[in-house]
Every structure is written in C-alpha cells, then in structure tokens.
N, C-alpha and C positions, 0 to 999 in steps of 0.2 A: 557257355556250355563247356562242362568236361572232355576233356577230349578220349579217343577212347586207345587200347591198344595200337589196334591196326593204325588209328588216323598217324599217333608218333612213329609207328614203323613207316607211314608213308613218306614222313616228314622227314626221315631218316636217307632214306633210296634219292632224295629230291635235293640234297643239301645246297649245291651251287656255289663251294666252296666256303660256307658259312664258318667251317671249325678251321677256315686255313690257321699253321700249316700243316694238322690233321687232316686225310684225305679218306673218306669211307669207298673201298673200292668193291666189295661187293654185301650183300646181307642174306643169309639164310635165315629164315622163319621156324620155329616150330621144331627142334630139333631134338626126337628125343632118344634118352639113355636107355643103357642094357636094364637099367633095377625101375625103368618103367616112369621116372620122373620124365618130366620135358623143360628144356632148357627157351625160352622166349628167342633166340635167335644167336647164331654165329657170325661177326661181322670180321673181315679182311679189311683193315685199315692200313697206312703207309703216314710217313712225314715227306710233304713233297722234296722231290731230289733226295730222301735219305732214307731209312731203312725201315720196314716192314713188320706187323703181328698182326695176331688172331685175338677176338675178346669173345669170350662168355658174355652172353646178355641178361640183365635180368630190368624188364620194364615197369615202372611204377606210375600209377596213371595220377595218383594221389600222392606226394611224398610226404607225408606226415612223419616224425621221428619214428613212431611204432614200426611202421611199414618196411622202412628205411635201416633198420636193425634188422628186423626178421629177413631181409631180400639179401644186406651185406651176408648173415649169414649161410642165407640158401647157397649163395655165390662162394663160400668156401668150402663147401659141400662138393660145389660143381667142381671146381677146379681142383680137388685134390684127387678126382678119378681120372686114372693114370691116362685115357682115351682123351682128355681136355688140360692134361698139365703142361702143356705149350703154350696155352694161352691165357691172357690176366683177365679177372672178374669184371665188368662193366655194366655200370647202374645209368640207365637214361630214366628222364622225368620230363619233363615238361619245365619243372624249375626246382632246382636245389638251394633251400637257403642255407644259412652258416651253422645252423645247429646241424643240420643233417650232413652239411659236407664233412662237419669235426666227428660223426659217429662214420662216414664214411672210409675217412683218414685215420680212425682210430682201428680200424678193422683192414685196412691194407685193399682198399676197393679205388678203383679208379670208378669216374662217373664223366657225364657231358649232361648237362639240359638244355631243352630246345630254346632257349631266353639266349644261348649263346656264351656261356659259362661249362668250363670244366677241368678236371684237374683227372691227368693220364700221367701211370706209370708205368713202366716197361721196364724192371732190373735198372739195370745202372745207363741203358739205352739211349731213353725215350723219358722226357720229363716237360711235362708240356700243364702249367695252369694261368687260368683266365677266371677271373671274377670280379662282380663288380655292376653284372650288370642288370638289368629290372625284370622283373617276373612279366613277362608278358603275355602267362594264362593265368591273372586273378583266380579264377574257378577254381583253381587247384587249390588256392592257398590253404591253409586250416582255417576251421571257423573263430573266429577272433570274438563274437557276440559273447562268448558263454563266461567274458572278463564283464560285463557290462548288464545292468539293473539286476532284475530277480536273478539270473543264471548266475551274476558274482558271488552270489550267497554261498553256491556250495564249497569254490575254492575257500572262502573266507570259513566259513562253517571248518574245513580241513584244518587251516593255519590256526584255530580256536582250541582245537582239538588234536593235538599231534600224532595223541596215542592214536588213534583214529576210531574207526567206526568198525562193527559188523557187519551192518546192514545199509542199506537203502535208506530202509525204515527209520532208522537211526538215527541217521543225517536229515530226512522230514521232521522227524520230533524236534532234533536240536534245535536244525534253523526254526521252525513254527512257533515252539517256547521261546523263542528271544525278537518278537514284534515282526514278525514275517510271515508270509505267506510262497506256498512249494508246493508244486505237485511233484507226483513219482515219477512224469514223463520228463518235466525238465532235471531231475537230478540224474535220471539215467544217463539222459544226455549227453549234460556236459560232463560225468564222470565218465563216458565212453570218449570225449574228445582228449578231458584230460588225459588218459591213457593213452592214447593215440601219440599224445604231446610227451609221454614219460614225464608226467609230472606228478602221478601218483604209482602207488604198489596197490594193486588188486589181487587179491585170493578170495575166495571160498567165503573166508573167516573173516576174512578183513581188508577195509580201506583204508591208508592211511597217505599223508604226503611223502613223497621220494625227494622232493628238491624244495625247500619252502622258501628259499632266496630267492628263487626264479618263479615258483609261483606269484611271490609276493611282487615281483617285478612285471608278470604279466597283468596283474590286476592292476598296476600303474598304468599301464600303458593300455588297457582297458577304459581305465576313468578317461584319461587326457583326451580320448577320440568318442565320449558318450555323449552319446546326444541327451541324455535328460541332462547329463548337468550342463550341456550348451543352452538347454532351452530353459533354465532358472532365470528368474526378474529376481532380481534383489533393489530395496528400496530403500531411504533412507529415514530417519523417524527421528525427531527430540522424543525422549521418556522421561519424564519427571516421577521421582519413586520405581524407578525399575527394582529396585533393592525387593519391593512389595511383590514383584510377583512369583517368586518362588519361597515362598512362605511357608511351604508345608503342606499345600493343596494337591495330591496328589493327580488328579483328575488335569489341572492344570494345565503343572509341570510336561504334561505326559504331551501337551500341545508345542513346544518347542523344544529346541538343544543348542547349547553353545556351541560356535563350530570357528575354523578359521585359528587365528591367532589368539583368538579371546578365550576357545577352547585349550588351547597352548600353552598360555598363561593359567588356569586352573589347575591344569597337570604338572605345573611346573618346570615346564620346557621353556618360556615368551614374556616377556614384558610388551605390554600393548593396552592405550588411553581407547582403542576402541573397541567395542560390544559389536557382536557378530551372532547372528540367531539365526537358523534354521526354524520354520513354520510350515505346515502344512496346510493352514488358508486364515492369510493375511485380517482377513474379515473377521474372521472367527476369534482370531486372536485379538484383537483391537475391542471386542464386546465382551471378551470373559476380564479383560486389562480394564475397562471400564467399571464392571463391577467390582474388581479392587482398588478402585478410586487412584487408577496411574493413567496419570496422562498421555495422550499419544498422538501426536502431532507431526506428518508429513512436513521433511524440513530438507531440500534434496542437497544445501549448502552446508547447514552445520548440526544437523543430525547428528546425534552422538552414539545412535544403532544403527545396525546395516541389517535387517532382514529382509530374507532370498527366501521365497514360497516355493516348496519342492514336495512332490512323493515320489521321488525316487526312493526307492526300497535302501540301496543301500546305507541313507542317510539314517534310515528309523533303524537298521537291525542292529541287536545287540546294544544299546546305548544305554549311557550309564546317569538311571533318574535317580536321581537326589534330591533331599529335599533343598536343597538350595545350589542352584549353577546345574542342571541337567546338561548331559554333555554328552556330544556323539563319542562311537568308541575310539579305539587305538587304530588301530585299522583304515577306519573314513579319517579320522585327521591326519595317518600318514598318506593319504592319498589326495586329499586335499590340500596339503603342505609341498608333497612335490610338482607338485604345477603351479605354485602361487612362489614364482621368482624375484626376487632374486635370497631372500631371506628365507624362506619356506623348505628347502631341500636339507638344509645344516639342521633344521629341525625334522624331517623327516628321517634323518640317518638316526636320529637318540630312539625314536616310536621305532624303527626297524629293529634295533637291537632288542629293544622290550620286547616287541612281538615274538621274534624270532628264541629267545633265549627261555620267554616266561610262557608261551601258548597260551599265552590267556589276554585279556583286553581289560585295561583299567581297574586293575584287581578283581575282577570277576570270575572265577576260575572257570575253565570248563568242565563238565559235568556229563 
C-alpha cells in the first residue's frame, strides 16, 4: 500500500537518527504563503556537533520523473519569496531513483527518501550525499507492465512513428493495421505513465517520443523480466524440405516467423547453421507442413529447428511476411538479441542504430 502524505510526515518526526549525520530537529506542517499557495512543511535540521538550516518542503508520495520536475519547480517558486530565502528547497518521497535525483540536481533541489538515500546542499556549508540504497516502498515505484505484452505496443507503435501521432485514435489504427490488437483504455494508459516517465511530448495536436534511446531501453528491460516470454516451450524438430514451406502460400506463411539468429542472418546482421521459428500452435503447424509434403520429426538431440510456441503480442505485431523467410520485426529481434548473451547484444547495437536512425522496421515505413 502507498503510503500517504501524513504517514511520510510521520515517518519524518520519528527518524531515530536514521539520516545521521543529518539531524531533523523540528517539522512544521501545512505552512502557508501571503499569495495563498501552501508550502507541505518547514523543517529545522542541524549536522550533529556542526551547524544548522531551514528547508522548504515539498512531499511527493509517488516520485515519478513528471511529478518530480513539476515539485523541483514549485520549490523554486517557494524559495525565491523573500519570506523563505533563508532556506534551501527539499524534496522527500518515499524513494528517489537515479533519473529523478539527476532532474533534482539538475534544478538545484536537495531531497532525502525514506529508503535512506539523499543528497543535501547548503551554499558552500553543508554537503551531505548517500545513495545506493533499495526502494523499500515497491508501491511507489512506476508501473514497469506497460514495457510488457499488449501495453509494449504503444511505446513500440511511437519508436515506428517518430513524427508521431494526433490522436489516440491514431495510434489504435496503427498498432491494429499491423496484426495487433488495442483498446482506447490500455493506450490512455500507458501513454499517461509514459508521460509521467518524460518519455513522450504530449499537446493537444500531438504525441510523439521525447527520448527514443531510452524508450527503446525500457522496452528492453521490459522483455528481460516478461513473463510470456519466461513461460515459452521451445522444441526441437528435424525438417526435411523446410525450404517448401514458405512457397508463397500466404495463409501459411502468416503461421510462423523467423526469429533469434536465424532472423539475424536474413537481415544480414548473423551467420547461423540453425533455424529458429516462432509458432503460434505447434499442432497446427505440424498439419498445414504435412499438407506440404515437409516432414516434421520431434528430434530433442539433433533437430535442425528450434520452435518456441508463443502469443505473445509482441512477437506477431508489425512483422515482416514475405513470401519466403517471414520474419519478426527490427524491434522484437533487438530485443530478443539483447538477452540472448554472450553474442546477441553486438547484434542488437546495429538494429538499434536502424531503429533509432530510420523509424521504421524492416523497410516498412511508417504510415
């Protein structure tokens, strides 16, 4: 459970010496200005045995980067009224990670979170930082889901589309026209977190990406802790006549994708002796392959294919069918390249550059 205002102000009055050798020696609550704003609280702190200030408080019970820029700012507000210029801005949370402490430091804001972590200035004074250590209210964290199955779509949908979007609506059509499925509620969503995250620009008129090296880094680190692709079986098959099953049957085709290294090597990224398939049921596939007279033979020793049966969304969206070698996009193979160590990442740096340079996947443009 979140915790709330009051509970951190309580946690604040109770320390027990927890920030030694920061000492909170008294907290006023609630403290408000002549122009009618209110200040979250004035605290009296000291360094033990050495010398003494005042901080403007301002408390964030969520520290999301949005939040976290909007409060750094409020906090320069407060302290330039001549009745608080004695004293320096200070941001509490519950827990401050690294993006937020560099928007904090970038604005001239001292902070502390309750995890035990913070970093206090005072002029040329008082220079006191500690970090290092663990978020000890999860709750708070940001939501990390909306890198992972349908929700990765819309980031991925952005990085497709640089210029960006209009609408909402926009971004339902795109991702829906390219083998997906999206409602309105989950693209609100996660475009209210990404915003939250300053990982997009929002107006009126348009959405488009603000940081796409960092989007494209959260969607990594999205994949690596997903549970659909933890819960993939991949199996091993001899295939005599594989060559026969992407013949030009479009219907097919539309049943698997090369993915992996084998993917890698069609793009011309990889040299690799082994065949790697994406499927969406195994079964299915083994009876339409039988009508094309290819053999398919469970062989867990010296299979010469490796197919992994998945619906996870992000493997089918946007992929690029062909009539011979279907292949998932730029995208799902950079992210499946940087978790498959030790060789996988040296190829995922050439798909980052393509992505990042061309906004588009596999010569597909965006539209």
């Amino acid at each position: 459970m979140r915790l709330t205002e009051e509970q951190i102000l309580q946690s604040l009055k109770s320390t027990d010496g927890k920030y030694a050798p920061l000492m909170i020696n008294s907290l006023q609550e609630q403290i408000s200005l002549q122009d009618g704003s209110r200040i979250d609280a004035i605290m009296d702190c000291s360094i033990r045995n050495g010398p003494s200030f005042k901080a403007v408080v301002e408390i964030k019970t969520v520290a999301s980067p949005q939040s976290i820029l909007m409060a750094a700012q409020l906090l320069k507000t407060y302290v330039a009224d001549k009745e608080q210029e004695d004293k320096i801005p200070l941001l509490i949370a519950p827990y401050i990670g690294m993006k937020q402490a560099k928007i904090l430091a970038d604005n001239g804001i001292s902070w502390l979170d309750l995890s035990g972590n913070m970093s206090i200035r005072v002029s040329n004074r008082i220079y006191i930082e500690r970090t290092g250590k663990p978020n000890r209210f999860p709750d708070t964290a940001p939501i990390k889901k909306i890198f992972q199955g349908t929700s990765s779509l819309v980031s991925r949908a952005l990085l497709l589309k640089p210029e960006g979007f209009s609408t909402l609506y926009e971004i339902i059509d795109f991702i829906n026209n390219r083998n997906a499925k999206v409602t309105l509620s989950t693209v609100s969503k996660v475009l209210k977190s990404l915003e939250e995250e300053l990982l997009i620009n929002r107006s009126k008129s348009l959405i488009s990406v603000a940081d796409p090296e960092k989007l494209l880094e959260r969607l990594a680190e999205g994949y690596k802790n997903s549970t659909e692709r933890k819960r993939r079986n991949s199996y091993r098959f001899v295939i005599e006549g594989i060559e026969q099953i992407s013949d030009g049957i479009t219907p097919f085709c539309k049943d698997y994708l090369a993915c992996g290294f084998y993917a890698a090597q069609i793009k011309g990224l990889a040299i690799t002796d082994q065949k790697t398939l994406f499927v969406k049921d195994i079964e299915q596939f083994r009876r339409k392959a039988d009508i094309k007279l290819v053999s398919v033979t469970p062989d867990a020793e010296f299979g010469n294919v490796i197919i992994t049966e998945t619906d996870d969304p992000g493997v089918w969206f946007n992929p690029n069918w062909r009539v011979i070698d279907s292949v998932v996009d730029d995208v799902e193979l950079y992210l499946e390249m940087m978790v498959d160590t030790p060789r996988g990442p040296k190829i995922a740096e050439q798909l980052k550059r393509r992505i990042l340079q061309k906004g588009e996947t596999d010569g597909q443009k965006a539209d």
